[in-house]
N, C-alpha and C positions, 0 to 999 in steps of 0.2 A: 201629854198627848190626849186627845177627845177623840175618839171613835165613834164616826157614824156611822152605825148599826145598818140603818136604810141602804146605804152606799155601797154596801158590804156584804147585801143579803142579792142587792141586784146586781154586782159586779160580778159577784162570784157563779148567780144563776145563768147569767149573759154565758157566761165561761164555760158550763158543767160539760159542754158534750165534747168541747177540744181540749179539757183539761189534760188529759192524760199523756196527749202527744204534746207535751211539753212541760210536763212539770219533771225534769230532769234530775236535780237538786231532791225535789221532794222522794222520789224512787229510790236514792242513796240513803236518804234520811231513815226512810220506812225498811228498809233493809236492813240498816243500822239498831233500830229497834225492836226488830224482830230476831236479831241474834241476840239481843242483851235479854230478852224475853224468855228464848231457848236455854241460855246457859243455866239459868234459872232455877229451871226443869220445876215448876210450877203450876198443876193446873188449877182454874177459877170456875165459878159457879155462875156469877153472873156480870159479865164486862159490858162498860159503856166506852164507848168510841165519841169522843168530843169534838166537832166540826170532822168529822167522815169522810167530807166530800163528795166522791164517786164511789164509794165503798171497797174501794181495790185493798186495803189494808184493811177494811171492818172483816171484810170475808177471810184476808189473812190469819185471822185472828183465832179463824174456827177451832184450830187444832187444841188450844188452849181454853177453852171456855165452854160449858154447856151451853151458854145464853146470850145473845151478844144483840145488846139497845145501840142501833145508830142515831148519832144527835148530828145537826147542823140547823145552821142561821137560814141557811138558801136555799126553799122550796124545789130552786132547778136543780142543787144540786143530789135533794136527797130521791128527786124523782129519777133520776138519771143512775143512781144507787139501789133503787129499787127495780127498777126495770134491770140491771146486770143482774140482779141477786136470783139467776132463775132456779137454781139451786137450794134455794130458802136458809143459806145459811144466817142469814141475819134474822134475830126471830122480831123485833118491831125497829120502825121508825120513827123518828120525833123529829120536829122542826120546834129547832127554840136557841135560846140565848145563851153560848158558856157563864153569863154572868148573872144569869134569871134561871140555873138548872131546877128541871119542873117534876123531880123524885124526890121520894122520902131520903131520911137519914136512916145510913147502914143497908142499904139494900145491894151497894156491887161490893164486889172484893178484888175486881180492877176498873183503874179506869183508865183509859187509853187516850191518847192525844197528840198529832201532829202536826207541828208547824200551824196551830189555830190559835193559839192563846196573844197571839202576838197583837190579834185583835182586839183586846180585852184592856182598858182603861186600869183596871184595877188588880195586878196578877196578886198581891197577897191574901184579898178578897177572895177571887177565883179560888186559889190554894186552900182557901181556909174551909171553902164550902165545898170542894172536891172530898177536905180530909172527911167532913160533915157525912159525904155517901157513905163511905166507904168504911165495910166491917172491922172490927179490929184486928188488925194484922194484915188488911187490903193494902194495894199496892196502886202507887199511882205514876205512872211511867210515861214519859212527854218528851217532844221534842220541839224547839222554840230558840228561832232566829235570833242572835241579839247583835250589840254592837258591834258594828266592824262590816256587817251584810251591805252588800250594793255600795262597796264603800267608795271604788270607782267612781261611781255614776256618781256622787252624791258630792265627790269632789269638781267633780266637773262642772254639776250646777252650780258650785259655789263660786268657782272660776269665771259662770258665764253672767250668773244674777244671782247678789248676795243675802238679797231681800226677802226669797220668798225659798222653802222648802219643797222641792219636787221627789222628795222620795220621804216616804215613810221610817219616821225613827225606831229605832229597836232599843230594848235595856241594854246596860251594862251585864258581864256576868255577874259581876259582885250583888246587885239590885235582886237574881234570880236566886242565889245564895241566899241572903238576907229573907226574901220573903220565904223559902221553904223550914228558917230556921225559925221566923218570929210566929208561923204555921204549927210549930212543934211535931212537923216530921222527921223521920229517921231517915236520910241520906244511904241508899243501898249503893246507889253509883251515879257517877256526877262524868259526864264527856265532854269536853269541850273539843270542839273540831273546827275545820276550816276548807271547804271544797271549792275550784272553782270549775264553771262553765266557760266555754272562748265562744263568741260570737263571730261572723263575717261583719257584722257591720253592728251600729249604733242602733237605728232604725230595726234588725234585726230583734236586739234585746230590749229593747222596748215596746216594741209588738206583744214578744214572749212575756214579758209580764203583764201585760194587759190582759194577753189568753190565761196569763194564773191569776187574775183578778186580784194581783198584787200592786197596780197601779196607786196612786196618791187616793185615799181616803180617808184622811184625817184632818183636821179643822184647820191645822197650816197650811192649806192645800192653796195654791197661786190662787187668789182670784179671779183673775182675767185670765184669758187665753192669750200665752206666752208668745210673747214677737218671731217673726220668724229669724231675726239676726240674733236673739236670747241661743236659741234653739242651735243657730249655727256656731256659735261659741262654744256651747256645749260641747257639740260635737266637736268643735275642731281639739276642746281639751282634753277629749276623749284619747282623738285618734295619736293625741300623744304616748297612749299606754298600749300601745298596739305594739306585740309581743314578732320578737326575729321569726315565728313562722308564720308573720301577718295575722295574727286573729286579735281578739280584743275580748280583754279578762270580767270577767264580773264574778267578786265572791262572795260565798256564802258561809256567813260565820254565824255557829249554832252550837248548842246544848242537845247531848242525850239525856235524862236525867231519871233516876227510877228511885222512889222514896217509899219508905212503908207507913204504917198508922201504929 
């Protein structure tokens, strides 16, 4: 997979101000990491938040942390995170790259991360310069989509047009496995889960991933703009998984994962 950065930084700023009323999935995810965080009973000196977002989880975070750096790739979204923060619980901002992070070595003793890494070309890379921040004995706690996410959708496109990719690939878990080990972190706890949301329509959840700026941005991305009878294929393979209370499944298969140094 190639990740364009650019694609990525404007999708998601397009996104920032409706993000919240719809990132559904991601509110269960951050819930999820926030009790694994709790059982813990943990507190850290200085935590960074990797792709932030809206800051609805950086501020989360305050109970836990005297310090807390939000990062994101998307101007709109860390402005849209700054403006909530009227509170000041987040003490700076940064706009920059999970894969270009612009801190020293050993300066947090957590780092925080959800659902963002998935944009990142090179996770054992990432991993390796995360372990790099972080003090000894810091903690690096993530959560991150893999195989099996939007698996629906992604059979439907294949049903409709075999040729081209309209949904963004995700790892295997094994691949997430492997790079935390060849990383030489310590595995505290490893989740694997599987949620789904039910749509009324097609059209519906694909809307909704466009307001999560989860749409196709990776370098297999169609070319041309999809036929309208591509499109209707799609859907009609769709409507074939459309569940005896009428709704239509899309799921969400992801990792909690929290590691030490």
């Amino acid at each position: 997979m190639s990740v364009n950065k650019r694609a990525i930084a404007k999708s998601f700023s397009r996104a920032a101000t409706r993000y919240d009323s719809v990132a559904h999935v991601q509110r269960q995810v951050g819930e999820a990491m926030l009790s694994l965080l709790e059982k813990q009973g943990k507190y850290y000196q200085n935590a960074l938040d990797i792709g932030c977002g809206t800051g609805a989880l950086t501020r989360a975070l305050s109970p836990y942390a005297d310090s807390l750096t939000a990062l994101d790739i998307a101007p709109g979204m860390l402005a849209v995170a700054q403006q909530r923060d009227q509170d000041k619980r987040i003490s700076r901002f940064v706009c920059g790259d999970a894969e270009r992070l612009p801190f020293p070595s050993q300066c947090f003793d957590l780092v925080f991360s959800s659902f963002a890494l998935q944009w990142c070309d090179n996770l054992f890379q990432v991993v390796t310069d995360i372990r790099a921040l972080l003090k000894p004995q810091g903690r690096f706690l993530f959560s991150l989509p893999v195989d099996g996410t939007l698996c629906e959708l992604k059979q439907s496109w294949a049903q409709a047009e075999g040729r081209h990719s309209h949904v963004n690939s995700f790892l295997p878990v094994d691949q997430v496995r492997l790079a935390l080990q060849q990383s030489e972190f310590n595995i505290v706890a490893f989740q694997e889960r599987t949620d789904q949301v039910f749509y009324k329509s097609v059209r519906e959840l694909t809307r909704e991933l466009k307001t999560l700026g989860a749409h196709q941005v990776t370098s297999n991305r169609t070319p041309s703009l999809t036929g309208k009878q591509t499109v209707l294929r799609m859907t009609a393979a769709y409507e074939r998984l459309r569940t005896e209370s009428g709704q239509l499944p899309a799921s969400w298969h992801y990792v909690v994962v929290c590691v030490e140094k």
